[in-house]
C-alpha positions in Angstrom: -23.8 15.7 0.9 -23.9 19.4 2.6 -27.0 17.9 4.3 -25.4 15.1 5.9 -22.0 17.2 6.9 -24.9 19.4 8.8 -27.1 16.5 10.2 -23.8 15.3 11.5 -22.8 18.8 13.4 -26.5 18.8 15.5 -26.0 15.4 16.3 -22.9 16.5 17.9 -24.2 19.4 19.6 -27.4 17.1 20.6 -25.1 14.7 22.0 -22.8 17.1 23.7 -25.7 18.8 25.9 -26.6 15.1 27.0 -23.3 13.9 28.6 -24.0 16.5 31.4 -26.4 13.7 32.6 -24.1 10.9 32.5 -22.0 12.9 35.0 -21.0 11.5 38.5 -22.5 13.6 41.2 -20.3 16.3 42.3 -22.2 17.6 45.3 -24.6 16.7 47.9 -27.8 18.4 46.0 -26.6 16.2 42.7 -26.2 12.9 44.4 -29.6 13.3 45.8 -31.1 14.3 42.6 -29.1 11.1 41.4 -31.0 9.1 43.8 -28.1 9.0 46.3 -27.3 9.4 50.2 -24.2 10.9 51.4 -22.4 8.4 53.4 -19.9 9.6 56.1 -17.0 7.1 55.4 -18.3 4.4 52.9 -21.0 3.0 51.9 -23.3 0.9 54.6 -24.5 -1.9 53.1 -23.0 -4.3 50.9 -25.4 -3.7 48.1 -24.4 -0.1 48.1 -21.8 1.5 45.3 -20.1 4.8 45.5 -20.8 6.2 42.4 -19.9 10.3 43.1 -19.1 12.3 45.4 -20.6 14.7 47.7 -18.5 17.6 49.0 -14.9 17.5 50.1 -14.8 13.5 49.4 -17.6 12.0 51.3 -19.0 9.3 49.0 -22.5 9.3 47.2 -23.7 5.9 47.4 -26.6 4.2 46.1 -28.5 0.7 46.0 -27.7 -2.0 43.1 -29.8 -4.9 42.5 -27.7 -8.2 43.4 -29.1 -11.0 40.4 -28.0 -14.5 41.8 
């Protein structure tokens, strides 16, 4: 039993040091590490998303695949 109790804590700490990549981009660096651009007012295309933000609230926006 103690070894699941301490299998269970590094799967927490495991998981913990991953949700820094589930993060929306914060800056302009991130968003283009994210595979981003940083739009000036919104996002140009209508197959573009905002998904972050670059600095002082410009949107990071990226392509999405449209399935029909």
């Amino acid at each position: 039993m103690k070894i699941f109790s301490l299998s269970f804590a590094v799967l927490l700490l495991v998981l913990q040091g991953a949700l820094g990549f589930m993060r929306a981009p914060s800056n302009d660096v991130q968003c283009k590490q994210a595979g981003g651009t940083c739009s000036t007012n919104h996002c140009p295309l209508p197959n573009m998303r905002s998904f972050g933000r670059c600095q002082q609230g410009v949107p990071c926006c990226r392509t999405v695949a449209i399935y029909d």
